[in-house]
N, C-alpha and C positions, 0 to 999 in steps of 0.2 A: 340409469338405464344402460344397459349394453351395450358398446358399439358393433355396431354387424358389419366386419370389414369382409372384402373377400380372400375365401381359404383355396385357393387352387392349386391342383397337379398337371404338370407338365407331360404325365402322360397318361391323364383324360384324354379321350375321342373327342372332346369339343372342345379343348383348350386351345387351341389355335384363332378358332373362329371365336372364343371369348376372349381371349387375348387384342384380338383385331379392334375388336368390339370396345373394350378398355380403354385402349392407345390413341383411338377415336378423337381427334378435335379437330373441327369445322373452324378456320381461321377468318377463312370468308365471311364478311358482313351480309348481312341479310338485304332484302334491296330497300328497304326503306333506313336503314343507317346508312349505305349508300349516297340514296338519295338527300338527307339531309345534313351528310358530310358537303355533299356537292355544292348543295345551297349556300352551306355557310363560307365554303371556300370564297366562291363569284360571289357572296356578299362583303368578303375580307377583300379582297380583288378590287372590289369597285368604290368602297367605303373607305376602306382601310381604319383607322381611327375607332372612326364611326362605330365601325361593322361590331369592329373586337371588344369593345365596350360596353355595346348593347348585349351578346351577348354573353359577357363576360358578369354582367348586372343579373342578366336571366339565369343563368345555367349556376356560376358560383355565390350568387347572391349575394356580389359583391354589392358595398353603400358606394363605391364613387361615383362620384357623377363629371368628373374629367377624365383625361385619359393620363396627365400629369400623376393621378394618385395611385395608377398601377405600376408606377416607375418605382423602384426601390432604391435607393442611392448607396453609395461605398461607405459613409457615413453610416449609414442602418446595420447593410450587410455587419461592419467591424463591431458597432455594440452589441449585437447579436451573439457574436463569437465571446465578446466579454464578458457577458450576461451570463453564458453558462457557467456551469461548477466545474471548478479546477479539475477532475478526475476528466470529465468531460471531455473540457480541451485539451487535456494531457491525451486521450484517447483517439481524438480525431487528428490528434498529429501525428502520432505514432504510423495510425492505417493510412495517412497519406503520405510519412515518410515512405513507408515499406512498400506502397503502390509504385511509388513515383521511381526508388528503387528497383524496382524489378520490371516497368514499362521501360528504362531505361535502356536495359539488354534488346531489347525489341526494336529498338531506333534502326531507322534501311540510312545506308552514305551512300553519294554518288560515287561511280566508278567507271572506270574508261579502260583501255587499252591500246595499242599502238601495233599497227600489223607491219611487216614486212616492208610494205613500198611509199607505208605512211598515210597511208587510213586509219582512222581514229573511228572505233568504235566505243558507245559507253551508254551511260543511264544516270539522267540525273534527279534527284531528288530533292521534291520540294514540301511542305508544310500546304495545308490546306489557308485560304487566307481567314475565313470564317466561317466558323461553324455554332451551329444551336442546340443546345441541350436542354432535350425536356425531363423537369423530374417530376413525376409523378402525386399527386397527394388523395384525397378520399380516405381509406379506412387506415392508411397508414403512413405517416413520412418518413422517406427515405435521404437523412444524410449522404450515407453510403452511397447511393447512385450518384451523386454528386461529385464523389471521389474519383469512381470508377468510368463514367464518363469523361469529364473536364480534365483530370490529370494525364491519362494517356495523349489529347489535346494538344497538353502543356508540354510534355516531354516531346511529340514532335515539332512542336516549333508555331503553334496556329497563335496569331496574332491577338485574334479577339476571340473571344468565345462570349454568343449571348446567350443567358440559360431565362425559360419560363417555368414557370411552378405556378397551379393554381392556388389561389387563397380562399377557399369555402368561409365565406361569412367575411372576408374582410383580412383573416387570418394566417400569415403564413409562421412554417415553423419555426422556429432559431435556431434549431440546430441547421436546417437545411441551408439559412441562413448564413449563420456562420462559419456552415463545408465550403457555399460557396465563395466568403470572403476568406477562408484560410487556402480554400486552389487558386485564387486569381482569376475569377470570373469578371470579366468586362463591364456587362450591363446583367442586370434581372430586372425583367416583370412579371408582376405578379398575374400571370394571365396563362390561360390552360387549355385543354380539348383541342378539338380542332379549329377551334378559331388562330389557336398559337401555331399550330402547324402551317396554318396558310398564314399568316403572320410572318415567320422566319421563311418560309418559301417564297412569299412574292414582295415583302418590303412594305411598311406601312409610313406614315408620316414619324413614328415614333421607330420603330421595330424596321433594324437597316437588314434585305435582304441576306442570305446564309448561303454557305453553299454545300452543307450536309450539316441533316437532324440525325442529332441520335438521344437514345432514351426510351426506357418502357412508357407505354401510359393503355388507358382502357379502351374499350372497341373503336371508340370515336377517335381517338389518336392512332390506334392504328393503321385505321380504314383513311386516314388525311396524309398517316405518311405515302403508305401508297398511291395514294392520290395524285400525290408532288412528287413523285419519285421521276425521274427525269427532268424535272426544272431544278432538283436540286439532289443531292444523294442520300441516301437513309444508311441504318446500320443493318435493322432484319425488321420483318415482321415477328414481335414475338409473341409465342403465348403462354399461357400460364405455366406459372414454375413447377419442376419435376424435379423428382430424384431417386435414384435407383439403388436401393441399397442390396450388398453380395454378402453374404455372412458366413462363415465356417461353424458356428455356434458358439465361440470361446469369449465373445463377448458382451460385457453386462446387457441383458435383457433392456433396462432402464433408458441407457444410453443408446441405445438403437431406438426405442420408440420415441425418441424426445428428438433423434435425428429424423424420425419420417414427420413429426410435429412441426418441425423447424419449418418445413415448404407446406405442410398442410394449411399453418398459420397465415400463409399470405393472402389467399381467399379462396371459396369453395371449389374455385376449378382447378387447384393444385394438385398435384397428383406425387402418394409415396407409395412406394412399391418397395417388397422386401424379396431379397430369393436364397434361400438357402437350400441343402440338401441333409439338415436337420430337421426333420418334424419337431421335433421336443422341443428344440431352440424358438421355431417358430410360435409355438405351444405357450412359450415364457415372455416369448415378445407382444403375443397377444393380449397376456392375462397384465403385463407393464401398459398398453397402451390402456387398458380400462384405468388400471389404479390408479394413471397419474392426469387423465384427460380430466378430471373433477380440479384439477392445480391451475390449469390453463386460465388467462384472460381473454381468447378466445377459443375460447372449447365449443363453441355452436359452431365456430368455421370449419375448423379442426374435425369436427365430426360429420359435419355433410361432404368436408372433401374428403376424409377417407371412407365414407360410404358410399361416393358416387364413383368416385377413381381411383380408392386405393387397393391394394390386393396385397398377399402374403402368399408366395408363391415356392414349393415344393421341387425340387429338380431331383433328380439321380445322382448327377454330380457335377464335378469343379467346370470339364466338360461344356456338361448342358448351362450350366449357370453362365458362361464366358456365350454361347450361343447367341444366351438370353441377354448379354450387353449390349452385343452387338446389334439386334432384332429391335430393340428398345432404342435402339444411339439415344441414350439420357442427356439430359442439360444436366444434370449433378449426378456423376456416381461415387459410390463409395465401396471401398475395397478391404470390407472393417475383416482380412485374413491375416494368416501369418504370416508371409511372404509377398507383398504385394505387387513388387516388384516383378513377382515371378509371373502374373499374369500382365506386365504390359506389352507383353510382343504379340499377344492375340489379340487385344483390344482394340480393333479398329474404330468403331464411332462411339465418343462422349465428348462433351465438350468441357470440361474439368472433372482428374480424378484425382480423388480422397485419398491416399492411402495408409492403411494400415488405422490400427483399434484406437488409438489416439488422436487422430486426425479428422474434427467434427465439420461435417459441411460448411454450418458456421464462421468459422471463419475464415475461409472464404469470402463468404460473402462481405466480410467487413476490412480484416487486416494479412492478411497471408501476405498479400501482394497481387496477385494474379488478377485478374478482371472479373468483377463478377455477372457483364452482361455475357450471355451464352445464348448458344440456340437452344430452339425449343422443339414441341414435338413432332422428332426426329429429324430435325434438320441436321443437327451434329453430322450426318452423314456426307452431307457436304459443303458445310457452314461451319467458322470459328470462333472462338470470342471477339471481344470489340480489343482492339490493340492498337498501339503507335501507328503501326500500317494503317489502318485506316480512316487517317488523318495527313496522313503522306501522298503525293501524287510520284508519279514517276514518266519523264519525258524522253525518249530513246534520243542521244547521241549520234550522228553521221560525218564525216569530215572525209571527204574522196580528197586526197594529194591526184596532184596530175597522170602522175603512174597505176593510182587503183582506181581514178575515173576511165581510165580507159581498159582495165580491167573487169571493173563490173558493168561500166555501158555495153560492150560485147554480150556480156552474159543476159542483161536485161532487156537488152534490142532484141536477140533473138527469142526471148521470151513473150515480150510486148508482140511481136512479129504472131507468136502463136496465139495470140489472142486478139489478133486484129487491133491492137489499138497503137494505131501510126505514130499519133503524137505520143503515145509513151517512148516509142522507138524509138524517132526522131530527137527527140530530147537528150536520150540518155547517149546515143552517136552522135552526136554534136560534141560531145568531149571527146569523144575517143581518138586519138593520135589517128594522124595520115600519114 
């Protein structure tokens, strides 16, 4: 059967408002996931143990019946890692050499300066002391998040890192496994949703409170992180994966639809979008996504998400296409031209770009290096990937010598003065020379 993606022009009279219409996702939970995020939270809260247990038995249909049996130990984690095939672990070292490498460059140092009459101004920087990574499981496991989370973590400097991962039926992966025993993960349990959010947010008898979650996971984890968000810190709200592909037409047909496949794969609400200012190209890429969608192991995903969200979109030129970067700010773009370079000074929002014909979304998301949590739709706009910064805090520096306390008490007394507030004034004249 056919896939009926959509074919649009950029300059139809209603391409704007189908555009809108496209781009469309409702982040918000509905208020009955709402409401039974809330419940489970003040049940985790009040239980702790208890709460996460129960349901951790209901929801992942887990067999334990202690809370001992959702503990995974360091022991597990490393036979996990051995368990795999050589090529395997040859592979997952590689992507967290090259991560751990390139998080590196991103590390912030304190720094100070020395003024004139011996005021010390600076900023010092610290490591988060703990933090909690959720990896995701259901229709697919993600090593990778495990990388991409936990190692940025490690390179700045955070002490413990606890990661949860549900186990459906009892089950956790090994590979996930053994990601997290080759980054140096602290503790795992095996426990998921928003039970685990309110878990690593409030502290349970088992589970030592966090002081920022990061990691994708499904509407229920979303709606908990924002839930916690002020008793502890998140990384984004994200939503389904995207990617925006730019194309001049010079390359293989194949290899373009197998890149809007890559994000359609992760489940129905992904979204790939093609734009070129070739029709014909377009033409080839369509008749590639038929031929090869029958190869897929998930070709049912693959095709409701690019029938519900996908499009193949028509421009004028190089232009309109960079417009349409910017309009989209994509989680993944790709820049499959001949120069790509040549279009990063117009690029204002995406949150990682591809460039050039050789350079497959893909990997990315595994070994490049770079991060592969991103923002989603369209937050790129004023949202970045997940990096060493955001595992770092930063505390401002002050040192007044006797000479710049009375320097800047003057300035601030008269300041305080205009704002009515005595005892600022008072304070800061009390150093200031007589």
């Amino acid at each position: 059967m056919t896939l009926a993606i959509r074919r649009l022009k950029a300059s139809d009279a209603d391409f704007n408002a189908t555009l809108d219409q496209l781009l469309a996702w409702e982040g918000v939970s509905s208020h009955d996931v709402q409401q039974r995020v809330d419940d489970i939270i003040q049940q985790v809260r009040v239980q702790g143990d208890t709460a996460v247990l129960a349901y951790t038995q209901q929801f992942d249909r887990h067999p334990a019946t202690d809370f001992n049996a959702l503990v995974v130990s360091q022991q597990q984690l490393e036979a996990a890692f051995h368990s795999l095939p050589q090529a395997r672990r040859e592979a997952l070292q590689a992507a967290a050499d090259r991560v751990t490498a390139y998080h590196e460059h991103q590390r912030q140092g304190s720094w100070e300066y020395t003024e004139a009459d011996g005021t010390l101004l600076g900023q010092q920087v610290v490591p988060l002391d703990r933090v909690g990574v959720y990896v995701p499981g259901g229709k697919a496991a993600y090593p990778s998040s495990v990388l991409m989370n936990v190692l940025p973590a490690k390179v700045a400097g955070v002490k413990e890192i606890i990661m949860v991962a549900p186990a459906p039926g009892g089950e956790l992966n090994p590979l996930v496994l053994g990601a997290a025993w080759l980054c140096g993960v602290t503790r795992v349990f095996a426990i998921g949703g928003a039970q685990a959010v309110a878990a690593l947010a409030y502290g349970t008898e088992s589970v030592p409170p966090v002081d920022k979650i990061v990691g994708p996971g499904n509407i229920y984890v979303a709606t908990a992180k924002r839930a916690v968000f002020g008793k502890v810190g998140i990384d984004m709200i994200a939503g389904p994966s995207e990617i925006l592909v730019v194309g001049d037409g010079q390359t293989d047909p194949d290899w373009i639809a197998m890149d809007l496949f890559s994000q359609a794969e992760h489940d129905e609400d992904a979204q790939s979008i093609l734009v070129s200012w070739d029709a014909a190209w377009l033409d080839q890429v369509e008749a590639s996504i038929n031929r090869l969608l029958p190869e897929m192991e998930r070709a049912d995903i693959i095709r409701t998400s690019l029938e519900s969200r996908g499009a193949l979109i028509q421009v004028a030129s190089e232009a309109e296409a960079l417009d349409m970067i910017n309009r989209i700010a994509p989680e993944h773009l790709e820049l499959s031209v001949a120069d790509p370079k040549a279009w990063l000074p117009g690029i204002r929002h995406a949150g990682a770009i591809f460039m050039g014909r050789y350079t497959a979304e893909a990997v990315g998301d595994y070994c490049a290096g770079p991060n592969h949590v991103l923002p989603t739709s369209g937050t790129a706009r004023f949202s970045s990937p997940l990096g060493v910064y955001d595992f770092q805090k930063r505390s401002s520096l002050i040192f007044c010598s006797a000479e710049g306390a009375d320097t800047l008490g003057r300035i601030a007394g008269e300041l305080a003065d205009g704002e009515s507030l005595t005892a600022h004034a008072r304070s800061a004249r009390y150093r200031v020379k007589r």
